[in-house]
N, C-alpha and C positions, 0 to 999 in steps of 0.2 A: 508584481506588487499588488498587494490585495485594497480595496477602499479605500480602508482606514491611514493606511500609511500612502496615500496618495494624499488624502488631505492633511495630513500631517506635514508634511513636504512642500503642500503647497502654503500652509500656516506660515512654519520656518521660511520658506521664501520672502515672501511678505512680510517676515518682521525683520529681514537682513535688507531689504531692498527700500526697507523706511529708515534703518539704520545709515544703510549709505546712500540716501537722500538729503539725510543731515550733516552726512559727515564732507559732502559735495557740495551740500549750506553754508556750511563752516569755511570750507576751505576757500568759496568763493568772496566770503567776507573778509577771511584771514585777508586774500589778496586786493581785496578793495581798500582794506585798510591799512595797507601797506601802501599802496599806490597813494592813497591820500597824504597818509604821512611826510610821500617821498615829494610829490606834488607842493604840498604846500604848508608842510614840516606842521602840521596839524598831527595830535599826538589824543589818540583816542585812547578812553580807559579801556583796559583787559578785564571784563568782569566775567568772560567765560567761567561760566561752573564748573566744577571737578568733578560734575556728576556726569557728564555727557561723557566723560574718558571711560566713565567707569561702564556706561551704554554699549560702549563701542568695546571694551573688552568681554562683555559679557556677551555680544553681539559674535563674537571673535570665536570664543571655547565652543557656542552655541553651534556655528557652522563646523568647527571639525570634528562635534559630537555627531552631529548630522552625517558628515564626510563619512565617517564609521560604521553609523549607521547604515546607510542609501549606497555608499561611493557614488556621488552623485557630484561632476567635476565644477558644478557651479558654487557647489558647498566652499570648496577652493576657493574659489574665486572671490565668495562673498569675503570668505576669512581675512584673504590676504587682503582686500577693500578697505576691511573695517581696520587693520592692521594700519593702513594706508593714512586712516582719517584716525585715528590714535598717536602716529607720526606727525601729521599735519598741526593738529593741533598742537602737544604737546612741543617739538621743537619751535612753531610761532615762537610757541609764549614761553620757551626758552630764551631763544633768541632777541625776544624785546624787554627780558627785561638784562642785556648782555650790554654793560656801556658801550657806547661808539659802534653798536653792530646793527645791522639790519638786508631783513632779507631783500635779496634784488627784486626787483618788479618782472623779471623774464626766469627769476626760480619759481617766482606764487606763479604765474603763470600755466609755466612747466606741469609745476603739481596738479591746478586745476585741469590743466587738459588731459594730465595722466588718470585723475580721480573720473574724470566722464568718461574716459577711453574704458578703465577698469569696470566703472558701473554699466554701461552699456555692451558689453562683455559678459560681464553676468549675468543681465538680464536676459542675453540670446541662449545661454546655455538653461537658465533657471527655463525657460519656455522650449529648450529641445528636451532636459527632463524631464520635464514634466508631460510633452508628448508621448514621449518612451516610455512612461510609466502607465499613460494612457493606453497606448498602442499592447504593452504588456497586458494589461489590463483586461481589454478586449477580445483581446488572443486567449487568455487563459478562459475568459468567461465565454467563447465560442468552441471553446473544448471541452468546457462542463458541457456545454449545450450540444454539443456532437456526441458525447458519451450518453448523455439524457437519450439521445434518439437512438442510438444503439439498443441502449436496455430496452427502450421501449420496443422497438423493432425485436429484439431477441424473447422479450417478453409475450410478443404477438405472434413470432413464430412456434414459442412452446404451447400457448394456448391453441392456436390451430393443429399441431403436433396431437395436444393431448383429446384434442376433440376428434381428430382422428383416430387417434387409437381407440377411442371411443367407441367412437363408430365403426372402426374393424371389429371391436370386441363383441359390438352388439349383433355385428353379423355371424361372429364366429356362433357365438351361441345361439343363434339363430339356425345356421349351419348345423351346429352338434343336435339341436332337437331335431330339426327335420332329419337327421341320420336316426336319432332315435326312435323318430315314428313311425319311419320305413323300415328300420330293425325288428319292428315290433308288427308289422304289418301284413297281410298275405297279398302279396301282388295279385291275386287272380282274382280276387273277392272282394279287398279291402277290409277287411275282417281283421281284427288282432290274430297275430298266430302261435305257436304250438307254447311256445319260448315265453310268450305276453303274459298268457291263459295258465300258465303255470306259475309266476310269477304273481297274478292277481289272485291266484288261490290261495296263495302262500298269507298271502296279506289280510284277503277275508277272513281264512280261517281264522288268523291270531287275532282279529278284529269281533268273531262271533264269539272263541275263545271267552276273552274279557268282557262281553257286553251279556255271553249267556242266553245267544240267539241265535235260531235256526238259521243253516246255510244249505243250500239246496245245489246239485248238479246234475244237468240234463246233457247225454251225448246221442248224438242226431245222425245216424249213418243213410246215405242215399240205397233204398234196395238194389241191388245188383247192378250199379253204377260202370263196372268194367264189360260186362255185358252189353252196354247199352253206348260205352263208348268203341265198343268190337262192329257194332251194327251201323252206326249214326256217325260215329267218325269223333275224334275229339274235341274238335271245336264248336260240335253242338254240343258235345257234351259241356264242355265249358257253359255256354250259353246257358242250356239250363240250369246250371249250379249256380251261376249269376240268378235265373229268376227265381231260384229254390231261397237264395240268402235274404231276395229282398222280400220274401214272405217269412221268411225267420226274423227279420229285424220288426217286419212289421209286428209279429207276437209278441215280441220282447216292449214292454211301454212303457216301463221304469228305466230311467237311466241309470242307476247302477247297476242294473244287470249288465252283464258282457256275454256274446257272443264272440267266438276265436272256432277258425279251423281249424281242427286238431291236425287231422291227416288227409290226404284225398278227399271222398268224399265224406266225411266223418266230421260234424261239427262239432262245439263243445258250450252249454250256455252254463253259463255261472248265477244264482239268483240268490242273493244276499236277503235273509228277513224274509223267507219261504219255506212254509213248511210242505209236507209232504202232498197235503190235497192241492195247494197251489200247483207245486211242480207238474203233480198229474195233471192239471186242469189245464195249464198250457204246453203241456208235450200234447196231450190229444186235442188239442185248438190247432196245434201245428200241421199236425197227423193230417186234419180233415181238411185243411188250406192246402198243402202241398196236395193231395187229391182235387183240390176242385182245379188248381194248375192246367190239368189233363195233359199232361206232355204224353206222346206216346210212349208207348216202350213196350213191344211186340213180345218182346221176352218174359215179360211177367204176367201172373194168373189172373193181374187185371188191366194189363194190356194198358199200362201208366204209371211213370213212375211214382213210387211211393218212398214213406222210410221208415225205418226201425228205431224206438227212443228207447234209453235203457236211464231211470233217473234214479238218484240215492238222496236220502235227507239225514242232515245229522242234528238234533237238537240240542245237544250240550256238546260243543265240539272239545275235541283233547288239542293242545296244541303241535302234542310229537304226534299226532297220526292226520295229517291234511290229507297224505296219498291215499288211505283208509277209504275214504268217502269216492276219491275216481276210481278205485276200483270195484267201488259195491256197484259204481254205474256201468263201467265194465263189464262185470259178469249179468246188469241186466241188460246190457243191449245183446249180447251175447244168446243169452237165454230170448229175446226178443225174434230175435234173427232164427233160431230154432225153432220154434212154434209156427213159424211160418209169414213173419216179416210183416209190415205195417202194422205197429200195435206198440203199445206203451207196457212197459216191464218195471216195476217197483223193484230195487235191489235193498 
């Protein structure tokens, strides 16, 4: 039973229980005034009004619209009450004005103590409804209030859910680049590798393409690098290639250039926005750093390793020919390596 029809209930209760307050009035006067009569033939005027009948019937339909209402058994109870004190009254004041007739002193009686039986009656039930209507009451609003902490509970585990997912996702992706940068990486150097360096030329070229600026390619082969791992063993040879790169990287001072190991010993520099005397100028800046190095290397005519640069410049590039440009550097590291190694070759 929601509020509103608690207090609704309890209104009705309250205007049946004034009702038969009066009608318990009434009926205790009926019988006093019958006692007096019968006492000492004392004959009181009847001026009851005929509106108090009409109270008590209105009083009457009220409770078993309520009854309909609620089923509420005190509704009964009040009805049949008011019923009670609509009887009371009206037979009285039949009965006196009946010649030669009057009621006994042990019927008023009777009535009054059936009319306090019936209203205290009603009133025990009118107050266990109205508990029940309470206790209903209560019950339903601790069941909104259980379902309120569910949603919120279910509400708090989707936020924690989604904040987790969150947070796997930002790992996943976090996961996926580090695969991508070890994909793109040479384990032995840390160098972008063959796969990368192809991939960024691809991009420069349509980049110089469009913009209608020189792109430069410098490839860096170590002189006789198998030779030298025939004599020294491979993991010097490693080693040196480790100190070969970090004087490569050190030549390189722009950060758009890329360095990438192509192959073995064979690097590859990429230099965006360089034209032809640049590239020259830092392949043999290279050239004479990897000589001051002095690593030995017994096998060669100057008893250290050196290396062979072969570079191409393209100043208006095309964008179907990127390959065009590594292999102009191709045939000059080639041609480099032929002339007799350590030396920079223009393709």
């Amino acid at each position: 039973m929601s509020t509103k029809n608690v207090k609704l209930s309890s209104i009705s209760g309250s205007i049946a229980l004034l009702g038969l307050g009066l009608s318990l009035a009434l009926a205790a006067k009926l019988s006093l005034l019958d006692i007096l009569e019968t006492s000492s033939g004392y004959t009181p005027p009847m001026d009851e009004p005929n509106w108090f009948v009409g109270v008590l019937v209105i009083l009457a339909l009220l409770q078993l619209l309520r009854y309909a209402h609620t089923r509420e058994r005190s509704s009964l109870i009040f009805g049949a009450t008011a019923c009670l004190g609509i009887w009371i009254f009206r037979s009285s004041d039949t009965f006196q004005i009946m010649p030669g007739f009057r009621l006994s002193v042990g019927l008023q009686v009777q009535q009054l103590c059936f009319s306090a039986v019936m209203f205290g009656a009603a009133w025990c039930l009118a107050q266990k409804d109205r508990r029940s209507a309470l206790q209903r009451q209560q019950a339903h609003e601790a069941q909104i209030l259980h379902m309120r902490q569910t949603v919120e509970k279910l509400q708090s585990s989707q936020s924690a859910l989604e904040a987790k997912v969150f947070q796997r996702t930002h790992e996943l992706h976090q996961a996926l680049e580090q695969i991508e940068v070890v994909s793109a990486m040479d384990a032995l150097t840390g160098l972008a590798n063959r796969k990368r360096f192809e991939e960024v030329l691809k991009m420069e070229w349509g980049r110089a393409a469009r913009s209608r600026r020189s792109l430069s390619i410098a490839l860096i082969d170590v002189d006789w690098l198998s030779n030298f791992n025939t004599r020294y063993g491979h993991e010097t040879g490693d080693e040196s290639l480790c100190k070969l790169v970090r004087v490569l990287q050190t030549g390189v001072m722009r950060s758009g250039d890329l360095i990438a190991r192509y192959r073995g010993g064979c690097f590859a520099l990429l230099a965006p926005d360089t034209d032809a005397i640049g590239i020259l100028s830092i392949a043999n800046y290279l050239c004479q750093e990897v000589l001051e190095l002095d690593i030995p290397h017994t096998d060669t005519p100057l008893g250290r390793i050196s290396i062979s640069v072969g570079v191409a410049t393209s100043i208006r590039p095309d964008a179907r020919k990127a390959e065009a440009l590594l292999v102009r550097a191709q045939a000059a590291l080639a041609l480099a390596k032929a002339q007799g190694r350590n030396q920079v070759v223009e393709g």
